[in-house]
C-alpha positions in Angstrom: -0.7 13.1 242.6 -0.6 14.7 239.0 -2.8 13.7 236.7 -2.6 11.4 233.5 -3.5 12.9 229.9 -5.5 10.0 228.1 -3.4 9.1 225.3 -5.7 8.1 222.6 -4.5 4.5 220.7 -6.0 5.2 217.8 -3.7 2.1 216.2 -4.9 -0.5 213.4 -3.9 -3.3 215.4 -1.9 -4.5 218.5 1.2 -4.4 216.3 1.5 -0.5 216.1 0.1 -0.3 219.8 3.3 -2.6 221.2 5.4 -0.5 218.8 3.9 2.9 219.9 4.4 1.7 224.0 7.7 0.6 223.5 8.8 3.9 223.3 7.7 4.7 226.8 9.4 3.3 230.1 8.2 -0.3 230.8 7.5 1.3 234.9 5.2 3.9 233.4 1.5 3.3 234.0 -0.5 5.4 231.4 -4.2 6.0 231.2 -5.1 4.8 227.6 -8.1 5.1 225.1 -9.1 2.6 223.2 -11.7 3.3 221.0 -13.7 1.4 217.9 -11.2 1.3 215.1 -8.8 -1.0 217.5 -11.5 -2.7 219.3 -13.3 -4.0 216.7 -10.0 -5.2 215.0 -8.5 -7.1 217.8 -11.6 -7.3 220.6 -11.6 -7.3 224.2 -8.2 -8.7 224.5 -6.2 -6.0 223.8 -8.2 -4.6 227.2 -7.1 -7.3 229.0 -3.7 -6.9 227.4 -3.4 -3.3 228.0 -4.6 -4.1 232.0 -2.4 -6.6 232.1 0.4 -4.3 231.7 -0.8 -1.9 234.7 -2.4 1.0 232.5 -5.7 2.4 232.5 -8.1 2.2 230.1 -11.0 4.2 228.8 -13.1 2.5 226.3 -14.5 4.6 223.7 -17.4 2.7 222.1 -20.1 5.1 222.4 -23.0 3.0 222.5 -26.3 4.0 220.8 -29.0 1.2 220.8 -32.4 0.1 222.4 -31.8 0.0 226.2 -31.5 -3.7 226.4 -29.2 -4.3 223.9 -27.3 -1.3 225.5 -27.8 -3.0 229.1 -26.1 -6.3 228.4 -23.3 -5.2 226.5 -22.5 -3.3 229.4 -22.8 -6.2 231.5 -20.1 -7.7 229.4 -17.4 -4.1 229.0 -17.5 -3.9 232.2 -16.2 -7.4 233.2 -13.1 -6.0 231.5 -12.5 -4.2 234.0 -11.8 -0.8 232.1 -11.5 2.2 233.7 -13.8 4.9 231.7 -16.6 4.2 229.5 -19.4 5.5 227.4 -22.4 6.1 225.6 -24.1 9.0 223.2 -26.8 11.0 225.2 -28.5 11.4 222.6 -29.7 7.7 222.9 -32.1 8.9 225.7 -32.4 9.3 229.9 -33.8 5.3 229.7 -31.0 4.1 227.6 -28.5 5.2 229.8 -30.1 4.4 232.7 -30.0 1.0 231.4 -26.2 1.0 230.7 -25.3 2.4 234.0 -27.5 -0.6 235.4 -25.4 -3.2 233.1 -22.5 -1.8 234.0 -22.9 -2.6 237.6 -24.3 -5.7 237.0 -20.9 -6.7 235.5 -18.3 -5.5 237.7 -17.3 -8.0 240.1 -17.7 -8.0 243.6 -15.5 -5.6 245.5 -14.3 -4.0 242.1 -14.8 -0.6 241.5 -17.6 0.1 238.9 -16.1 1.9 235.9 -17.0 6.0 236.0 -19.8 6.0 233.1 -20.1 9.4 230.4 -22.1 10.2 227.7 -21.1 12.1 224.4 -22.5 15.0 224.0 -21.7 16.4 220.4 -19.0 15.4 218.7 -15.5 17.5 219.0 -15.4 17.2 215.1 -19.0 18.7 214.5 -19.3 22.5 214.0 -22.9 24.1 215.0 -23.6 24.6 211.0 -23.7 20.7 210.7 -25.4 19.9 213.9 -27.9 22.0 212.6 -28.2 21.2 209.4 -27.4 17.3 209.4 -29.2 16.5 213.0 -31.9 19.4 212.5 -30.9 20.8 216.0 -31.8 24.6 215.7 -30.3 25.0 218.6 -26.7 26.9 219.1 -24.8 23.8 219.6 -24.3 25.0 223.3 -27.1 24.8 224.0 -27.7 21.2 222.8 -24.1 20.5 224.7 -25.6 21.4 227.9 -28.8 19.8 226.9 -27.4 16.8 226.8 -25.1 17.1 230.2 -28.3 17.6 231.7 -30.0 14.6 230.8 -26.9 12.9 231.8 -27.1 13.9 234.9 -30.2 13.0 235.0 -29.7 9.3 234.5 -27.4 9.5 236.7 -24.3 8.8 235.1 -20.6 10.5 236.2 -20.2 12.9 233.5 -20.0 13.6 229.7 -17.3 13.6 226.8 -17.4 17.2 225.8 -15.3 20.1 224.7 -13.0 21.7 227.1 -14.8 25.2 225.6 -17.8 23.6 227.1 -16.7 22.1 230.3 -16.9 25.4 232.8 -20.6 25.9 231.5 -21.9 22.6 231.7 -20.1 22.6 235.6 -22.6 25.5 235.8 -25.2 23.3 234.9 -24.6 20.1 236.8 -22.0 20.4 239.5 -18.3 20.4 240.0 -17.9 17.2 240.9 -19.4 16.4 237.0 -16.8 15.2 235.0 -15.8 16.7 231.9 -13.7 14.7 229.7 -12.4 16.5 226.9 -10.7 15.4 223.8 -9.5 17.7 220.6 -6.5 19.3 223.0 -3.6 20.5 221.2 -0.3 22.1 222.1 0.0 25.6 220.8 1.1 25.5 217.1 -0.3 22.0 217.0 -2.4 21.0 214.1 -5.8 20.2 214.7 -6.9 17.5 212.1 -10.2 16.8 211.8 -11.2 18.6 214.9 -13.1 21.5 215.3 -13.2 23.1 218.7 -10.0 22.2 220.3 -7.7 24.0 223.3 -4.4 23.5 224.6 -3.8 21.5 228.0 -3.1 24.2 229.8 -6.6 26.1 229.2 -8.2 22.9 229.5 -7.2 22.9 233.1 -8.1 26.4 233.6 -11.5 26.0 232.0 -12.5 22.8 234.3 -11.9 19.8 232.7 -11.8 16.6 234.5 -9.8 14.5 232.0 -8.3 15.2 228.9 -7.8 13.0 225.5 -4.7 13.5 223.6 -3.8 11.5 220.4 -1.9 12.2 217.2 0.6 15.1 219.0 1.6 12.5 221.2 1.5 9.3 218.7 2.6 10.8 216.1 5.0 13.0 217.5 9.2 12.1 216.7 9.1 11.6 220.3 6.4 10.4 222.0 7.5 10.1 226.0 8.9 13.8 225.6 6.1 14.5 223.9 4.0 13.5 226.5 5.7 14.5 229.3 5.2 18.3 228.1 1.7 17.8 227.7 1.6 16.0 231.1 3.2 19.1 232.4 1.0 21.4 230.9 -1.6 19.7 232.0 -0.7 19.5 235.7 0.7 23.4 235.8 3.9 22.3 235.6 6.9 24.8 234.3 9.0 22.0 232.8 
């Protein structure tokens, strides 16, 4: 079965996002990400809306807080029933812990628990700012794998990451770790606000699990074609 790039709905409201998936076949099941800017405009329903609908959703929050407060919202995201979740590592081994613990606490009985990741740094932070805005002396590598570590540790499924990153922190954890990877571009593609970004194709080469894909598929002249090349690409596809 091929896999599904995560198209990134990084919409104002629900208005833009019914506009933006009516360009695609009603049939098509897509794997979604829905992250703070439309969350916190229109709330969990537009989860429920989007399950409704038969697609897939990762919800990009990236909880950072004291582990209880971290714990029971958990307890609530994952009565959703969303698909892909997360938190920042750098919140700590017990924070997570406690998320991973909310997050089974809230799935229902004989659902499948949603796969929980942690950020590691930021796909728009270069190691100059790491350094000098988070005092991380660190080559931001480093602090990447770092961070994967501790992941593991708390025994989450994987981290957000970039695809330059995801063969080394394998390395680190295990195969089976995932590696979900935003910032991927086609070639010629402009990269925004990103900073260490790779095309499908070398994102499947280089071991990533998932990938994130936004503005060259929603803001593309044609979005379906537009993502069925990067679906391609990131399958091995020819055409």
């Amino acid at each position: 079965m091929s896999q599904r790039p995560i198209i990134a709905l990084d919409f104002p409201s629900k208005i833009e996002v019914e506009d933006f998936l009516a360009k695609f076949p009603k049939e098509e099941s897509l794997f979604v990400k829905v992250g703070m800017e439309l969350f916190y405009q229109e709330g969990p329903e537009i989860v429920r809306w989007l399950k409704g609908l038969g697609h897939a959703v990762f919800l990009d929050l990236k909880l950072h807080d004291i582990p209880n407060t971290v714990e029971k919202s958990m307890i609530g995201l994952a009565k959703l029933g969303v698909d892909i979740t997360n938190v920042h590592a750098a919140g700590g081994i017990t924070m997570m812990q406690a998320a991973k613990k909310g997050l089974a606490k809230g799935t229902q009985t004989g659902a499948k628990t949603p796969i929980l990741i942690a950020v590691t740094q930021l796909t728009s932070t270069s190691e100059k700012e790491m350094q000098q805005d988070q005092l991380i002396e660190v080559p931001l590598k480093e602090s990447v794998i770092h961070y994967a570590k501790c992941t593991e540790k708390a025994g989450l499924d994987g981290v957000v990451c970039s695809a330059l990153e995801a063969s080394d922190i394998h390395k680190a954890t295990s195969d089976a770790f995932v590696c979900l990877t935003p910032g991927i571009r086609q070639s010629g593609s402009e990269v925004g606000d990103q900073q260490r970004v790779v095309t499908p194709t070398d994102a499947r080469k280089i071991g990533s699990t998932y990938i994130v894909v936004g503005r060259p598929i929603t803001q593309a002249k044609e979005p379906y074609k537009a993502y069925r090349q990067i679906k391609n690409e990131w399958n091995g596809a020819n055409k």
